[in-house]
N, C-alpha and C positions, 0 to 999 in steps of 0.2 A: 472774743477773738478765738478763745480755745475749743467754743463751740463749732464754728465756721471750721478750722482745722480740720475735728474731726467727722464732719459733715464731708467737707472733699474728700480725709483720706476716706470715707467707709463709702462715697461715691465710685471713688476710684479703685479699688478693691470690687467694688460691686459692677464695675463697668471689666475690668480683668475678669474676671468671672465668666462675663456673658460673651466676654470674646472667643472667654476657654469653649464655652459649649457652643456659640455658632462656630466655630472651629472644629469642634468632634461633628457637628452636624454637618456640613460642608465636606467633610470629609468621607461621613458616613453617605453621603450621597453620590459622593465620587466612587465610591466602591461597591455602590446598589448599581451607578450607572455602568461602570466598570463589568461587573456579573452579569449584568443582563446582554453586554459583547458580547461577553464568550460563550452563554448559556444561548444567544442566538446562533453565532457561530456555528456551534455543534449541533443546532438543527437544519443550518441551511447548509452543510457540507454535503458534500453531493459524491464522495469518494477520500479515501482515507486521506490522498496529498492533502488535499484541503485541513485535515483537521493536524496535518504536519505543521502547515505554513499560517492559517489561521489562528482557532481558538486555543490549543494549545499553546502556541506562541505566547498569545493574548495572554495568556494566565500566570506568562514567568515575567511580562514588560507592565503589564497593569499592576500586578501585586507584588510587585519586584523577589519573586519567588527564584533559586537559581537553578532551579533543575526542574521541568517537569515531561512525566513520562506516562502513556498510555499502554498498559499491558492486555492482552487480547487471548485469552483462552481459543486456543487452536484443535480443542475437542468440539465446542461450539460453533466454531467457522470454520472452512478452508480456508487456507492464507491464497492460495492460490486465484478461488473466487475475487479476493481484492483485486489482482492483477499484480503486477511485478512493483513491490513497493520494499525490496530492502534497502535502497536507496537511502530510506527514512529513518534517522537515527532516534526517533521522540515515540516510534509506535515498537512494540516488540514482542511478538505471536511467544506462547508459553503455555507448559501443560496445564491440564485439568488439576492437577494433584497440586500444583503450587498456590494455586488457589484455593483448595480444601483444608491444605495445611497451616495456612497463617492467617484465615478468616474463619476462625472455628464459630465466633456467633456472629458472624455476617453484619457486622458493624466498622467503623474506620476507625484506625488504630494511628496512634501518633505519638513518641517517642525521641529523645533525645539519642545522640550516639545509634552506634551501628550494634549493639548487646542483643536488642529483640528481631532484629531484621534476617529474614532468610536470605541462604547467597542467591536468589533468581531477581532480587528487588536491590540488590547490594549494589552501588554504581561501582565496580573498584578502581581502583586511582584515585577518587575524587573524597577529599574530605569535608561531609556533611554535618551541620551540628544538630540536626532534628527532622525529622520526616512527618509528613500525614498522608495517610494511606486509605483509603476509601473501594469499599468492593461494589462491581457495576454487576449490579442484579438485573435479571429480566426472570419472572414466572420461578420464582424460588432459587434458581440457578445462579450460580454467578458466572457470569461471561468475560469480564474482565476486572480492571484496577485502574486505578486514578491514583498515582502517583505522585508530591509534592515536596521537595527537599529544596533544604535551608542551609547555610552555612552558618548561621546564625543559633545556635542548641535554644535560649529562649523563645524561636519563633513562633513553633508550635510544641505547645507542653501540653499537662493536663488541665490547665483551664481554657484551653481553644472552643468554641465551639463549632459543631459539626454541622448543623444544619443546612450552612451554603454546599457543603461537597457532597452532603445527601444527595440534594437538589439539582447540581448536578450534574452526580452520579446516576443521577434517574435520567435525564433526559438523554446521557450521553447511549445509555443502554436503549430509548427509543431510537435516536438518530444512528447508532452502529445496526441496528436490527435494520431500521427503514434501506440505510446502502448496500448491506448485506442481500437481500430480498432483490432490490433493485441492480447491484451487481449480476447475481444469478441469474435473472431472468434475460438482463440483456446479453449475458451472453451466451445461454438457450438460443436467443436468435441469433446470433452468428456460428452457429457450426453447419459442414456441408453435412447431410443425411449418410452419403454414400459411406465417405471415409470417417467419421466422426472425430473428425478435425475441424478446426475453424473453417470460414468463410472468405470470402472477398472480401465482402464488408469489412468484417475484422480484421484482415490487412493492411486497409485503406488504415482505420484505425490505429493500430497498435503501432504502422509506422510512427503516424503523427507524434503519437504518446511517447515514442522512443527519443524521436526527433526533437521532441521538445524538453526531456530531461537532459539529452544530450548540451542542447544550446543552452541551458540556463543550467544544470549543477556537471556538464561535464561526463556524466555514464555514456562509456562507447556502447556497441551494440553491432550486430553482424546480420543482414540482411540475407540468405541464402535462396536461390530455386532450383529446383531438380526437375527436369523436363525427363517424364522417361519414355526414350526412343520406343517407337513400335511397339506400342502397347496393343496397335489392333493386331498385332500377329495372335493374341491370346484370343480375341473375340472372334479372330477370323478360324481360327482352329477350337477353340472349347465352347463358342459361344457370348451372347452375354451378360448372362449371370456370373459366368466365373471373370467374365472384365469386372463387374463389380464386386465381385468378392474379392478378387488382387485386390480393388481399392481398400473396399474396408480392412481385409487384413494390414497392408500394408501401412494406411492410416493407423491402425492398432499398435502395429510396431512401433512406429516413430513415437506415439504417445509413451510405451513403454522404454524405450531405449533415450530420452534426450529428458533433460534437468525437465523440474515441474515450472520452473519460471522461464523458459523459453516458451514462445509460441510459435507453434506449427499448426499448417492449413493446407489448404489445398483453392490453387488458382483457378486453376483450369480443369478435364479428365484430364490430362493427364499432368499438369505442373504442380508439384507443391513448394511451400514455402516454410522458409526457419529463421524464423526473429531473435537473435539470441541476444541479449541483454548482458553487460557486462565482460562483451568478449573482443578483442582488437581484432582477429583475422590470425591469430597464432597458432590455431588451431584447425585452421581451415584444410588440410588432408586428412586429417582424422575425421573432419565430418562427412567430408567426399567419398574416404574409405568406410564408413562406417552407413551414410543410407544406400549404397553398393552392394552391403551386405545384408543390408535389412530386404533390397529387393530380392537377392540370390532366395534367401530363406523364406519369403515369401511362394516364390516359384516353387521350390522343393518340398514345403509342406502341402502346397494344391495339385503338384505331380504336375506343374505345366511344365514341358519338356521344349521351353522357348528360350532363347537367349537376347534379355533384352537390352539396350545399351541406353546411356543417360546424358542428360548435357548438363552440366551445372554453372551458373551464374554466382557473384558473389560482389558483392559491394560491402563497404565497412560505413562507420558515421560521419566520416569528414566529406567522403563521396558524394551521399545521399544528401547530405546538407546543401552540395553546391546545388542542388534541384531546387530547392526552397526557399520560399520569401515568407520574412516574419514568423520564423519557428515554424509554418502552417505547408506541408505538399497538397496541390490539388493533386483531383484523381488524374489527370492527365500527365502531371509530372510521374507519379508513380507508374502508369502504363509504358512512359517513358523509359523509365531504368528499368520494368522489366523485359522491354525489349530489348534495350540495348546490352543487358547480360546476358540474356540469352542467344542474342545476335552473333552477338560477337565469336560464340565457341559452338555453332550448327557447322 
């Protein structure tokens, strides 16, 4: 009988056992399948929101991680190239030298407590019990960080391994290069030649784009145009080439006188337009007073001795929204409200 006994128990010991390791397996496969979400993710993101609302995401709900954060060397990119994404509280543009100084062998570093942490990585307010930190190389360079914080100090210690955030770390530096590139180029094709401002196109655009963070996280936004009066008095008295050099200087101005995350363009010869992101209409005499004075200054540096007059339009995001069906303006809606700003004050 005592044999039978211990025949079951060393049965049953031996049956716990193999539940233990199809259990690490079953596991470890949830978390192969899990990696290969978000390591897709980060290839099929197609503009930084995505990698806000997607695989970052993915990486704090998949591996129940409580913080993760994407840092982005801003000596390597223009923030601006991205398009207007401060919005994003998970991606965060940061110098070159932050990254020189806390990746001296260009490897990931991971730590308990805040002791080795420099303040540009520091979340403050939040207390963290361990971090891992991974640098995003492309061509020796490091371009940005992958970020990973725990509240947990054992989560990641010195026996973590690295490998998965090598991995990808490497692909996230293929996919931020690929939107990067792709960024630039399209919007190369949307500026006008003359004023080197935006386009139409980019109008049509950058509404939507506004429109649609509006509706879904809430950022207002100021749609402006500036029609300016009797611009042929310049062409009919200097010619024109000096009507097109008022434009491009003038375009010039605007690009130097209004935030980097506003977009400005140009409609029409003679209309342009100021997308201003995060602004309710509080400000709306100051901008009226201020491109008034970008055209004065214009005139007086090309000696045109013309006096020209403006008509300005102005819609805010709750306006613009009544145009819209399903987050989306066609271009007819948009034609729409710039006539009827314009309309309204000829």
């Amino acid at each position: 009988m005592s044999k039978v006994n211990n025949i079951l128990k060393e049965n049953g010991e031996l049956k716990r056992e193999l539940e233990g390791i199809l259990g690490l397996v079953k596991e470890n496969e949830a978390k192969y399948e899990g990696f290969k979400v978000v390591e897709y993710a980060f290839l099929m993101s197609e503009n930084l929101e995505d990698y806000s609302e997607k695989p970052l995401r993915y990486l704090e709900e998949i591996f129940s991680i409580d913080r993760v954060l994407l840092f982005v060397n801003n000596v390597v990119f223009e923030e601006e190239v991205f398009g207007e994404i401060d919005y994003l509280d998970n991606i965060i543009f940061t110098e070159d030298r932050t990254f020189r100084y806390f990746y001296l062998e260009k490897r990931p570093y991971c730590d308990s407590g805040k002791t080795n942490m420099i303040n540009e990585f520091d979340l403050k307010g939040d207390d963290f019990g361990s971090y891992l930190f991974s640098p995003v190389i492309e061509n020796n360079k490091i371009i940005g960080s992958l970020n990973l914080y725990s509240k947990d100090p054992s989560r990641f210690d010195g026996e973590s391994s690295f490998d998965f955030i090598r991995d990808l770390s490497f692909k996230i530096s293929v996919s931020l290069r690929k939107i990067y590139d792709s960024q630039k180029l399209y919007r190369q094709s949307r500026v006008d030649i003359t004023s080197n401002t935006y386009n139409t196109l980019a109008m049509y655009e950058f509404l939507n784009q506004a429109l649609h963070r509006y509706m879904r996280y809430g950022c207002p936004f100021d749609f402006y145009l500036f029609e300016i009066d009797d611009l042929k008095k310049i062409v009919d008295k200097y010619g024109h080439r000096a009507g097109d050099k008022f434009i491009r200087d003038l375009g010039g101005l605007m690009n130097e006188n209004f935030r980097k995350s506003d977009m400005i363009g140009r409609f029409g010869r003679d209309v342009f337009y100021l997308i201003m992101p995060h602004s309710d209409g509080s400000v709306h005499d100051d901008i009226v007073y201020k491109f008034k004075q970008i055209i004065k200054s214009v005139c007086k540096e090309n000696g045109f001795d013309t006096d020209l007059g403006m008509i300005t339009g102005h819609a805010d995001a709750p306006a613009i929204s009544s145009f819209a069906e399903d987050e989306k303006l066609r271009s007819e809606d948009i034609l729409n409200i710039v006539d009827e700003l314009l309309s309204k004050n000829r």
